[in-house]
N, C-alpha and C positions, 0 to 999 in steps of 0.2 A: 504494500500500500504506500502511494506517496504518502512523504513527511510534513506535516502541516507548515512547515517554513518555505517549500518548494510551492503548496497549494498558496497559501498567501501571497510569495514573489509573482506566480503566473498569475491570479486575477488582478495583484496593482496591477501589474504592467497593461495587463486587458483592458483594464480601466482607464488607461492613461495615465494614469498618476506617480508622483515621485514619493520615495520614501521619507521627505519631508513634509509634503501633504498631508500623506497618512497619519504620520506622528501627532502634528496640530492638531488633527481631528477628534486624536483618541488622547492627546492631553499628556503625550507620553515625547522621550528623545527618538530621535531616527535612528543613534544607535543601537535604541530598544529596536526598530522594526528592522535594520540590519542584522539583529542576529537573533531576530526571531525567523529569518527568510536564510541566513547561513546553516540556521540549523544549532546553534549556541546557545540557546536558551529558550522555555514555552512562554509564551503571554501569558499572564496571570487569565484563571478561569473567566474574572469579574469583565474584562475585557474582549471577550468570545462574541459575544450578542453586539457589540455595537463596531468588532471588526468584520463582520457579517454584513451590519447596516449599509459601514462605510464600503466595502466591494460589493453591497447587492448581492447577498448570496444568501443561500442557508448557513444554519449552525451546521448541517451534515456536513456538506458541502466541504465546509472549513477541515472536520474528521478526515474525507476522504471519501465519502459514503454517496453513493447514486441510486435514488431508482430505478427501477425498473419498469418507466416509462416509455411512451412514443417518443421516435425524437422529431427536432425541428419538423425535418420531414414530412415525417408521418402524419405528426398534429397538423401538419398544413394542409396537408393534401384530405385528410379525413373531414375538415371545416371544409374545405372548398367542395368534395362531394356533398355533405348535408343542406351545406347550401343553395346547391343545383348553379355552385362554378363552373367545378368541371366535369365537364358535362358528353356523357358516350357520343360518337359521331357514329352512325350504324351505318352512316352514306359514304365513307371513305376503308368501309371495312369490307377486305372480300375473302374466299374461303382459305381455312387455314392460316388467315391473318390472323396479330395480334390485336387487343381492343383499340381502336382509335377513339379519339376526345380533342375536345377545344373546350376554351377558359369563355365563361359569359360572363364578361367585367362587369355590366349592369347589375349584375346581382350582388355585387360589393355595395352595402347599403346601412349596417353599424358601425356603429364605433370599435364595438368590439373585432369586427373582422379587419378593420384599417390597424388598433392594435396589434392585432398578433404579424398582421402581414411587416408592419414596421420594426417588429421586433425583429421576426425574421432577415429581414434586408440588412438592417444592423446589424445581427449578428455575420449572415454572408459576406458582407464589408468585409469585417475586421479577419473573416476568415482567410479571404482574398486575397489581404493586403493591399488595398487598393489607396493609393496616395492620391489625391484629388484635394482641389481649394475650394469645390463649391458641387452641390445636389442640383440636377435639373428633371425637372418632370416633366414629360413629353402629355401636351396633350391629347386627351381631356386626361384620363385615369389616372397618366401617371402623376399628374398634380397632385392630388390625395395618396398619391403612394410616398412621393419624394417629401410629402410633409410631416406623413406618420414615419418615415427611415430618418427626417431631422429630429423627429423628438425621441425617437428610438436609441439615435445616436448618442445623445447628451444624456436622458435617463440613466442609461444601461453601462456609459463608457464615458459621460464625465466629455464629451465630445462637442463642442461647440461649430458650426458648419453654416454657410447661409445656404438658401438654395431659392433657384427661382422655378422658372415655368415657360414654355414657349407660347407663342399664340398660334390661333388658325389665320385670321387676319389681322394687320396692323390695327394702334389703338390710334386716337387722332393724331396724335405725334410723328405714327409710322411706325413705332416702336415692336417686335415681333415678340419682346420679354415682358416678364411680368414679374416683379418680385425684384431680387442683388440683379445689381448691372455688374455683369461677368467685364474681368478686362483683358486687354492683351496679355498673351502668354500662361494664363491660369487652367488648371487642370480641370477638366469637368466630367463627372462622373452621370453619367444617364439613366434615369430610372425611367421603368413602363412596364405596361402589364404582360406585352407579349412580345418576339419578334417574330414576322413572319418571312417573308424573300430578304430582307434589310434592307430593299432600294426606298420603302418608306420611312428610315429610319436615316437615312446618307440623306435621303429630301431633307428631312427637317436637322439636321444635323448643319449641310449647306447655308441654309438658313438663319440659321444660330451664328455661324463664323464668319456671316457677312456684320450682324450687331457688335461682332469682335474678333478677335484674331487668337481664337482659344486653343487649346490642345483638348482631343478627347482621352483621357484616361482610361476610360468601359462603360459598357454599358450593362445593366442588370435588370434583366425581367426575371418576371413568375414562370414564365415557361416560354421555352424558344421552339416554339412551332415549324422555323426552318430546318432546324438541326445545323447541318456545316457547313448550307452552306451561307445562311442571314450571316452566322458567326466569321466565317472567311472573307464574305462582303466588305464588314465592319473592320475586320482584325487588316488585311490586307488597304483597305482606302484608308484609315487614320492612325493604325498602329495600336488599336484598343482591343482591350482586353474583354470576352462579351461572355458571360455568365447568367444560368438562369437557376430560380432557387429549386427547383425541382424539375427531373428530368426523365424523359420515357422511361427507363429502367425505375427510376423511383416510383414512377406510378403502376408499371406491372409488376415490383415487387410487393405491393400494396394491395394489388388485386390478390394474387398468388400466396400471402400470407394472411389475407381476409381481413385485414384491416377495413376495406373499403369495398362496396360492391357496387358495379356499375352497371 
C-alpha cells in the first residue's frame, strides 16, 4: 500500500499547490508537510480531517483505501444512457456489427449533469497534461461544457483559467468571441461535445485565429464520433492534441460488463 506521505505529495501537487500553501492552511511549518511527504514523520491524527479538506479528498483516500466503485468512465457513460444521451443508432448498425450510438446534447439539461461532465473534463485535463492559457467552448454546447470544466478546474485543482466562447455570427462590433479576449500567441484548449469529420471544427477554429493569432493546444470532446481521422485532421493542420472523455471501447466494454444496456 502506498505510504501516506507519497499519497499526500501526489494530491498537492494535483492540486496545484506548494508545500507552503499547505502549511498556512493547516497552521503548521512546511517543514512539517516536507517530511510528512519524505516519509519522516505522521501528521498528528487531529490534522487528518482538515488535510483531507485542504486536497479535497476523503479520510480513506488519505489511508490509501479505494472503493470499489465505477470509475470516471463508467459513471459517465451510465448518466448519459439514463438520460437518453447516448443514445443506440440501429440505422448505422449492420449484421455482425458492433452497437452503434450518437451523443443527443439536447438532452444535457441539469445542473447536475453539467456537474459531473465538468468534473470529468477537469479531471481528463490534468490527466492529459494539457498546458493551455485559456478554455474555449465551441458553440452552442460547448459553452456550458467549457464553463462547468472552468469551475471544475478551480474546485477540484485550486486552478484558476478564463475561458471564453465562439459565436455563430458577429455581435454589433463584428466581434466572433464572447467572454476573455484571447491574444496573440496564447494556448487554447477547445472544449465540445463531439467531433465529427473535424472540417467543422478547422471552420470555426479558422475563425477564432482570425480574432487573434493563437496556438491551439487540443481539443476535448465527450466523444469523437470521427475516430482518426476528425483527430488526424486537427493533430496534422494545428499540431493539437485531440482527446475524447470516452471512447468506442469504453462504451462496448460497458455494454459487455452490463453496466449499461442499450
Amino acid at each position: 500500500m502506498e505510504n501516506m506521505g507519497s499519497i499526500i505529495r501526489n494530491f498537492r501537487k494535483a492540486r496545484g499547490c506548494t508545500q507552503d500553501e499547505m502549511a498556512q492552511y493547516l497552521n503548521v511549518t512546511y517543514q512539517a508537510v516536507s517530511k510528512w511527504e519524505n516519509g519522516a514523520a505522521l501528521p498528528d491524527v487531529s490534522l487528518i480531517p482538515s488535510i483531507a479538506a485542504f486536497l479535497r479528498v476523503t479520510t480513506d483516500e488519505l489511508f490509501g483505501y479505494t472503493l470499489h466503485v465505477m470509475t470516471n468512465k463508467e459513471a459517465l457513460i451510465s448518466m448519459m444512457v439514463r438520460n437518453r444521451i447516448l443514445c443506440r443508432d440501429t440505422r448505422k448498425e449492420t449484421e455482425g456489427n458492433l452497437f452503434r450510438y450518437y451523443i443527443n446534447s439536447e438532452n444535457f439539461t441539469t445542473n447536475a449533469q453539467l456537474y459531473k461532465l465538468g468534473e470529468v473534463f477537469a479531471d481528463r485535463i490534468r490527466e492529459e497534461h494539457f498546458q493551455f492559457d485559456a478554455l474555449a467552448g465551441l458553440a452552442y454546447h460547448g459553452i456550458a461544457l467549457a464553463a462547468a470544466t472552468a469551475v471544475s478546474l478551480y474546485y477540484k485543482y485550486g486552478i484558476s483559467v478564463p475561458f471564453f466562447c465562439d459565436r455563430r455570427t458577429p455581435d454589433k462590433r463584428g466581434r466572433m468571441i464572447c467572454g476573455y479576449t484571447p491574444k496573440n500567441g496564447e494556448r487554447i484548449l477547445l472544449i465540445d461535445d463531439t467531433l465529427s469529420t473535424g472540417k467543422t471544427m478547422v471552420e470555426r477554429i479558422e475563425r477564432l485565429k482570425e480574432q487573434a493569432d493563437v496556438e491551439i493546444e487540443g481539443a476535448l470532446v465527450i466523444l469523437n464520433e470521427a475516430q482518426k481521422d476528425g483527430m488526424r485532421m486537427i493533430n496534422e493542420t494545428y499540431g493539437a492534441k485531440v482527446c475524447s472523455l470516452i471512447t468506442d471501447e469504453d462504451i462496448q466494454m460497458a455494454i459487455l460488463d452490463k453496466i449499461i444496456v442499450l
